[in-house]
C-alpha positions in Angstrom: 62.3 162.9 101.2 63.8 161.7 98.1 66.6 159.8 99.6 64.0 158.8 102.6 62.2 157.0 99.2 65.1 155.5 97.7 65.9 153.8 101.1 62.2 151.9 101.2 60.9 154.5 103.8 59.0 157.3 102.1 55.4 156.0 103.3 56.7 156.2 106.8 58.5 160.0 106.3 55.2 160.9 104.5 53.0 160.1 107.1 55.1 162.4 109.3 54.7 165.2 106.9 51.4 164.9 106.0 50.9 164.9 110.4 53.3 167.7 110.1 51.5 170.2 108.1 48.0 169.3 109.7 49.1 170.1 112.7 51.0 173.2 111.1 47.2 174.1 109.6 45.9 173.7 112.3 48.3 176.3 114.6 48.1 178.8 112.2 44.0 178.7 111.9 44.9 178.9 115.7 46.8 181.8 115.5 44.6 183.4 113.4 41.9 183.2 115.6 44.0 184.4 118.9 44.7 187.7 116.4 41.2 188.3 115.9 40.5 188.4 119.5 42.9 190.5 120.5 42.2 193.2 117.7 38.8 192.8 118.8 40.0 193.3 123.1 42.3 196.5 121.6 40.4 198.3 119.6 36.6 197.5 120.3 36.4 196.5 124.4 39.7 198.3 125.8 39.7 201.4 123.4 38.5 204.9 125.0 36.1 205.5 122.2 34.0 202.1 121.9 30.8 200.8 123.1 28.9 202.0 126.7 30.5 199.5 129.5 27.5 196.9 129.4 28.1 196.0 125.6 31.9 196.0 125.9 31.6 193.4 129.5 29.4 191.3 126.5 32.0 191.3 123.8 34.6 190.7 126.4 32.8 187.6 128.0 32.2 186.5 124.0 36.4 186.8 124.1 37.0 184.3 127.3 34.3 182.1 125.9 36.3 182.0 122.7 39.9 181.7 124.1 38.6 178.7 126.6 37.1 177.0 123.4 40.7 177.4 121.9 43.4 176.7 125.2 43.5 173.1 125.3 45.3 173.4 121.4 48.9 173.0 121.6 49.6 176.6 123.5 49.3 177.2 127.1 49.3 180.6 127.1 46.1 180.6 125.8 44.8 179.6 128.9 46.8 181.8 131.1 45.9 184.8 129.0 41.9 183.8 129.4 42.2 183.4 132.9 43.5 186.9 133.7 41.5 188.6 131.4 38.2 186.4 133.5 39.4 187.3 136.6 40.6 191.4 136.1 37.6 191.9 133.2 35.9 194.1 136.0 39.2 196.5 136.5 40.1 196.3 132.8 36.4 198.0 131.9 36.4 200.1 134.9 36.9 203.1 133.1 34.1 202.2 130.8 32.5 202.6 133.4 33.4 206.1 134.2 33.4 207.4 130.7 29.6 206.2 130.6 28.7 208.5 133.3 31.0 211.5 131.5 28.8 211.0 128.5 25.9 211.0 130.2 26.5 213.8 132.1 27.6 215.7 128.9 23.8 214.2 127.3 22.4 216.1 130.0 24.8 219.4 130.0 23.7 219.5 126.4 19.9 218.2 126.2 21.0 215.5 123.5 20.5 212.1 123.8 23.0 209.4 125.2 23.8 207.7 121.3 24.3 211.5 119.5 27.4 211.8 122.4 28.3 208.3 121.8 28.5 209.0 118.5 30.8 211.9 119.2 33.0 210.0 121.0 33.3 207.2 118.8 34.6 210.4 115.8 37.5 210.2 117.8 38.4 206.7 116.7 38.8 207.8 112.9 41.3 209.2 110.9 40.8 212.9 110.1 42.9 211.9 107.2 39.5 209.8 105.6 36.5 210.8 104.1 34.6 208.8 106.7 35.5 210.7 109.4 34.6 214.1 107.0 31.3 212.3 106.2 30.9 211.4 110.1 31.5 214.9 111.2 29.0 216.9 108.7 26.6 214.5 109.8 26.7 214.8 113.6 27.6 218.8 113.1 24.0 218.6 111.1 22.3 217.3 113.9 23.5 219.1 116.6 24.0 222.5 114.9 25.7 225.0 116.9 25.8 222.1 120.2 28.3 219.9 118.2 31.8 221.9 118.9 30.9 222.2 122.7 29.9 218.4 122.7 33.0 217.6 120.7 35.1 219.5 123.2 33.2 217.7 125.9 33.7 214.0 124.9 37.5 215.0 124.3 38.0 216.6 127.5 36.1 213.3 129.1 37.6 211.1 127.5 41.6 212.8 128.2 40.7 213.0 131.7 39.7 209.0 132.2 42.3 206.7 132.5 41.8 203.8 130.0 43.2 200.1 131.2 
């Protein structure tokens, strides 16, 4: 840049960096954004323990909305990757499906409402290693007394015998 100035043309190697790192700003806000919604698909749409299927088809709809808002900036993969995921969304939450019928079949087993197995299942996302999951599991074992082992047992064995996307 220096020698670009002492030759006359710094305003017109300036302009070119200062396009340059907008545009760079502008891919990594981009990128940013594309991270989000995938953390978002793996762990809270595509993830064995998560939300009943109606609620996850919702957050995954909110995804494709958000990638088509994003795919005409600068990557075409964007588009490609929001066009599989609208077209296979029904086989990708399939077992959502599936595991929703588990759990209410284990509500029923149990006499306990659809949320308190829900709530079970979704233990299994947390570390045993943190005090939230300690905290979590005292608080379910409180309300379901002497039913919480079974139900746990349950929603594990449901949830190893369903085959997630």
């Amino acid at each position: 840049m220096e020698i670009a100035k002492l030759k006359g043309q710094g305003n017109k190697f300036s302009a070119k960096l200062v396009k340059a790192r907008q545009k760079e700003e502008k891919l990594l806000q981009l990128a940013k954004d594309i991270k989000i919604l995938l953390y978002w698909l793996r762990v809270d749409i595509l993830s064995l323990a998560g939300p009943e299927w109606s609620e996850r088809l919702e957050l995954m709809n909110f995804i494709i909305e958000e990638l088509q808002v994003r795919e005409d900036q600068a990557h075409k993969g964007i588009k490609a990757l929001r066009t599989a995921l609208s077209n296979q969304k029904s086989d990708l939450l399939a077992f959502a499906e599936v595991l929703d019928q588990k759990i209410a079949d284990i509500a029923q087993k149990f006499k306990i409402s659809l949320s308190q197995v829900r709530e079970v299942c979704l233990l299994t996302k947390k570390s045993l290693s943190t005090s939230v999951y300690w905290q979590k599991w005292n608080h379910l074992y409180q309300q379901l007394s002497e039913k919480f082992l079974p139900v746990k047992e349950a929603v594990e064995s449901a949830m190893k015998s369903t085959q997630a996307s």
